[in-house]
N, C-alpha and C positions, 0 to 999 in steps of 0.2 A: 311528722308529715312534711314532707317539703315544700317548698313556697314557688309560687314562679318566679320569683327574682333569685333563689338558690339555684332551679333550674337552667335558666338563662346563664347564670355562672358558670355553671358548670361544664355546657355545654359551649361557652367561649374558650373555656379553659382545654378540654378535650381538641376543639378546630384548632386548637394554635399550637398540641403537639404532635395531631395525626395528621394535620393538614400544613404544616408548615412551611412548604415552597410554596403552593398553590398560595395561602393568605398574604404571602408576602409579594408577590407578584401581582395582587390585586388589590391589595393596599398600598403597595408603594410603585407606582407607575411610574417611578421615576428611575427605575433600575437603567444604569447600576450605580449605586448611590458612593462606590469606593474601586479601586483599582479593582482590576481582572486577571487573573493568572494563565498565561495561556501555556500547557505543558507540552515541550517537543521532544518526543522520548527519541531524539538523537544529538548526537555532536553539533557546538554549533558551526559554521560555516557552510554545510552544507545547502542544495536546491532547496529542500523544506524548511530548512533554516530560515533564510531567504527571505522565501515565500511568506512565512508565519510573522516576520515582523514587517512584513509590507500589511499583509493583511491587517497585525494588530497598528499600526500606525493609522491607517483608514479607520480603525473602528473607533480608535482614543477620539479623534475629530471629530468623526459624526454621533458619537457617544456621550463625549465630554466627560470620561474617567479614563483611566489609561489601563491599556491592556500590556501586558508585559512578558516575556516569551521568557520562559522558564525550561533550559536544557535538562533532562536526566535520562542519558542516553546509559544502555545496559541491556542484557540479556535479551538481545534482539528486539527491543522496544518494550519489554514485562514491566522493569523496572519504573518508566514514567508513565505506564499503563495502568500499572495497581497502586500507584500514586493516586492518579484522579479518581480511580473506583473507589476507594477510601475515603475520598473528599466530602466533606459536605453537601448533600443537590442545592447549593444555591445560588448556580450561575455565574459563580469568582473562581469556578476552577473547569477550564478547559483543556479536549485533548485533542493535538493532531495524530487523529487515525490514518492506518494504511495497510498497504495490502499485510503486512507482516503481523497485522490481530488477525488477519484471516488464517492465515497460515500457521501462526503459533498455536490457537483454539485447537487447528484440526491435528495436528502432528504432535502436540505434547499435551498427553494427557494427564501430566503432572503439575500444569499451572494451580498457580493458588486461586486462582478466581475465575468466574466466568465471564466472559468478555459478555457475549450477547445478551448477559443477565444486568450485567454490569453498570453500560456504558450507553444513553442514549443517545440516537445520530441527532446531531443539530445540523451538519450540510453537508453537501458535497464540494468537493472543492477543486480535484484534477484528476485527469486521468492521463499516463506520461507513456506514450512508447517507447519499448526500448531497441537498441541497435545492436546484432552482431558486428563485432570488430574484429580485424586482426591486425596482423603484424604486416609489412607493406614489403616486406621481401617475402611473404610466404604467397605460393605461384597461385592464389584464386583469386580472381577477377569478378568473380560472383556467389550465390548459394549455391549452384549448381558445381560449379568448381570447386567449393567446401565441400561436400558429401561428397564428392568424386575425390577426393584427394583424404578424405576420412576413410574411405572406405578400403583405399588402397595403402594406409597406412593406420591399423586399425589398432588404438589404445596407444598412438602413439605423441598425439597431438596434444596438447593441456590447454585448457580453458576456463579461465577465472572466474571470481565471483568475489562481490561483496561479504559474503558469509554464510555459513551454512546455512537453507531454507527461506533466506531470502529470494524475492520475484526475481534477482538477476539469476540465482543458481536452477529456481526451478526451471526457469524461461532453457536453460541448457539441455536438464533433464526430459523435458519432454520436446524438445529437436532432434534430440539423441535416440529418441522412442520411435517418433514419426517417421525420420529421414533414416532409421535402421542403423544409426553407427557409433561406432563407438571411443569415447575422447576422455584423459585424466579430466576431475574436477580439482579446481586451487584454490580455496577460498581464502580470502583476505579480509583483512577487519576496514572494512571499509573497499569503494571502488577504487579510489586515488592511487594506492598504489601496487593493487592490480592491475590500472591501464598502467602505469609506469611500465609494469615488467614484461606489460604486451607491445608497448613502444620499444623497450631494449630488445627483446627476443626472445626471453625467457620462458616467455608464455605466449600462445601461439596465436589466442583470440580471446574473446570475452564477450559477454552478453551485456551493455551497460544504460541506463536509463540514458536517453540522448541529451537530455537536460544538462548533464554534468559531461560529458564529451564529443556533443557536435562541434565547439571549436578545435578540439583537436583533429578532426575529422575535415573542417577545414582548411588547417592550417598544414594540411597534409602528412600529419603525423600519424596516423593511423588509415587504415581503409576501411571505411562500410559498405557492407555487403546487402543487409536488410533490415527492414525493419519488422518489428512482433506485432504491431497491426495491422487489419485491412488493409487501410485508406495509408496513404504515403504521408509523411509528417510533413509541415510544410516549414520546419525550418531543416529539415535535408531532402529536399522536395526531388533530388535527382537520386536517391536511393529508393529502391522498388519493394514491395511489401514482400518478408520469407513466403507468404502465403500466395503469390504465386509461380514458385516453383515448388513450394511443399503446400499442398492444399488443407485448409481446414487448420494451420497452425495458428496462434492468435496467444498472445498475453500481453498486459499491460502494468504499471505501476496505476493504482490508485490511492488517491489522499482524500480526507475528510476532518470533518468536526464532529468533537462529540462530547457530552458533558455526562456527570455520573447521572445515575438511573435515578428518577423521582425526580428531577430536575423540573421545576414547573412550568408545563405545559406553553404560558406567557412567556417566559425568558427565554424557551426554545425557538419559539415562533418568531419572537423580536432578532435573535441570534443568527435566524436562517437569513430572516427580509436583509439585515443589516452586511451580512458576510456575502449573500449574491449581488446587491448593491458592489460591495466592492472589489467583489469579480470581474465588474464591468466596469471599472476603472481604466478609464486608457493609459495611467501610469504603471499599474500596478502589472497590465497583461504586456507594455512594452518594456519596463525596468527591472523585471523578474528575471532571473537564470532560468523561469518556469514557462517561457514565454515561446518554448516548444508545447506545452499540455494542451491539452483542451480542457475549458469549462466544463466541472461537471457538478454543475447546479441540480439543487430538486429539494425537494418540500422533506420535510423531517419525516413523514410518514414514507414517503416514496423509497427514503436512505434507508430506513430501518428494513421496511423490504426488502432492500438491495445487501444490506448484512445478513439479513436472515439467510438469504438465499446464499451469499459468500459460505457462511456458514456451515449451512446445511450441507454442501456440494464436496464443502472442503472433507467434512467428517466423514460421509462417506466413500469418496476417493483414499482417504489416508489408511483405512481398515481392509483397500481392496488388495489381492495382488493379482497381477495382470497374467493369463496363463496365455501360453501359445506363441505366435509368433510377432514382433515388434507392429504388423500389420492389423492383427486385430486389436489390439492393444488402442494405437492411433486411429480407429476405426472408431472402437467403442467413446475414446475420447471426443473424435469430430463429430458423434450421433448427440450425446453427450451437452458440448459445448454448442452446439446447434438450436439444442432444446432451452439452453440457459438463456441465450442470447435473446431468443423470440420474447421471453419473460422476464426477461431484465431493461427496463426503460434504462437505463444509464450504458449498456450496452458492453459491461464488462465484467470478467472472471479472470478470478487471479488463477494462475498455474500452481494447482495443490491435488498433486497426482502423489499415489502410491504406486510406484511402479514395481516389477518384480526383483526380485529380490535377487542381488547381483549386478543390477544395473549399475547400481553406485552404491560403496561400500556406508554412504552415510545417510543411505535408505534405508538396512536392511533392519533395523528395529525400532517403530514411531517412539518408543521411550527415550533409546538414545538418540532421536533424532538431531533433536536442538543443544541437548549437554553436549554433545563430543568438540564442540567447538563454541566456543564464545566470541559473540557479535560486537562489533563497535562500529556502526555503519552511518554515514550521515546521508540515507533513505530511508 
């Protein structure tokens, strides 16, 4: 017969293998009692580069452990993705998310792991619009002058990109849907030297987060024509939104934080107060290359939401194919992204369309979607 003191054992014994984040997070309040890994599955130098060590610099301070930005950049961001999903849940191993978990989930059904099973949101952190660019001897003066000059010159134009299925290439694919016309895609392992060859001539335009190319934009090496959000960014506050001369169009870069799944509930919560705390940094939002984004703060329940729904939207856009003419296509998307928007408090969706098949040659099968080109992007 057992004793209640065997009982009791027993039952400390059981809490401290099945309950293991949780006891540790409410026995030791003093987390984090040792360094922090924080994983940025891209190159470093780049905007989220950046960003992640401003961020982990504010959290060592007001933390008193040091958080330390950990680069493993690869296969569109998988690589330092199934890193942290691996990891331990106990709070020493972070990831910066972005729109490219959305997009890998819904378009490669050959991932080894499930992101949204995976990975739980600890915050939001930006949200970046991006800029069409071009080359400053090619004759538009606007998006109206693009589509006009697309249309009468049709598949003859090339237009860059970070790399296959990233927000810059999709953000292409679906202007090319909306606006009816038709332009080469050139993807580049990274943006840096796709604007290059859109500065030389080589390439005619490019879709690029403005974070990493409004000074060239000022320094008049390139021309902006619009930007992928509503509202006008306000560090190129004289560039007018593509969405009004193409109605309904909208995509954005998003970043966040996320720690593997089971991650205890306390450490999440501590993670979120601490990392919007130093969102509000007036160092960190003036001394950043990110200091085009906007804040995009929200409670770990609200992010998780807001991935589900990334998620959910993506998966079935990726399985669709668009029939008919570019008009209903852009129709169904504007009904579509109308309905997300009402129900997303954060206010954004990344661009993860399946379009028909023929639009672009590295659409035409979601398997080979992501394999036919290998990423090396610092977004």
């Amino acid at each position: 017969m057992i004793t209640k003191r065997q009982f009791v054992q027993a039952a400390a014994s059981a809490a401290a293998v099945l309950g293991a984040p949780r006891a540790f997070a409410l026995g030791n309040p003093s987390y984090p009692s040792h360094s922090v890994k924080w994983v940025v599955p891209y190159a470093p130098g780049g905007a989220t580069d950046v960003l992640s060590r401003l961020l982990c610099q504010r959290l060592s301070d007001r933390l008193g452990q040091t958080f330390v930005v950990e680069n493993k950049p690869g296969a569109g961001s998988n690589i330092g993705t199934q890193a942290v999903i691996t990891s331990a849940p106990d709070g020493y191993t972070l990831l910066l998310t972005s729109t490219a978990n959305a997009i890998n989930a819904s378009f490669d059904p050959a991932l080894p792991y499930d992101f949204a099973k995976g990975i739980a949101p600890v915050a939001g952190v930006a949200r970046i619009p991006l800029v069409l660019l071009v080359n400053n001897d090619l004759p538009v003066k606007n998006v109206a002058d693009f589509i006009a000059h697309a249309k009468a010159n049709p598949g003859k134009m090339s237009i860059a990109s970070s790399g296959i299925g990233t927000s810059l290439h999709l953000s292409g694919e679906l202007f090319k849907s909306m606006a009816g016309v038709q332009f080469t895609h050139v993807p580049y392992r990274g943006s840096a030297p796709g604007l290059t060859d859109v500065m030389s001539g080589q390439i005619q335009g490019m879709f690029d987060n403005v974070t990493s190319s409004f000074e060239l934009v000022r320094a008049g090496k390139l021309r902006a024509l619009g930007v992928t959000t509503r509202e006008r960014s306000e560090i190129l506050p004289d560039v007018p939104s593509i969405a009004d001369t193409l109605p309904g169009y909208e995509t954005s870069s998003f970043y966040g934080v996320g720690a593997p799944h089971d991650t205890a509930r306390e450490i999440v919560d501590l993670l979120n107060r601490e990392i919007d705390a130093a969102l509000s940094d007036a160092e960190i939002r003036l001394g950043s290359p990110n200091s085009a984004r906007s804040h995009c703060t929200a409670t770990p329940m609200n992010s998780a939401a807001c991935w589900r729904r990334r998620l959910s939207v993506g998966a079935r856009w990726s399985s669709c194919r668009g029939s008919g003419k570019n008009s209903d296509l852009a129709e169904r998307l504007r009904s579509h992204e109308a309905r997300l928007r009402r129900a997303n408090g954060l206010g954004f969706l990344p661009c993860v369309v399946r379009l028909r098949k023929g639009d672009d040659p590295w659409l035409s099968t979601p398997r080979n979607f992501l394999s036919r080109q290998p990423r090396s992007s610092s977004r």
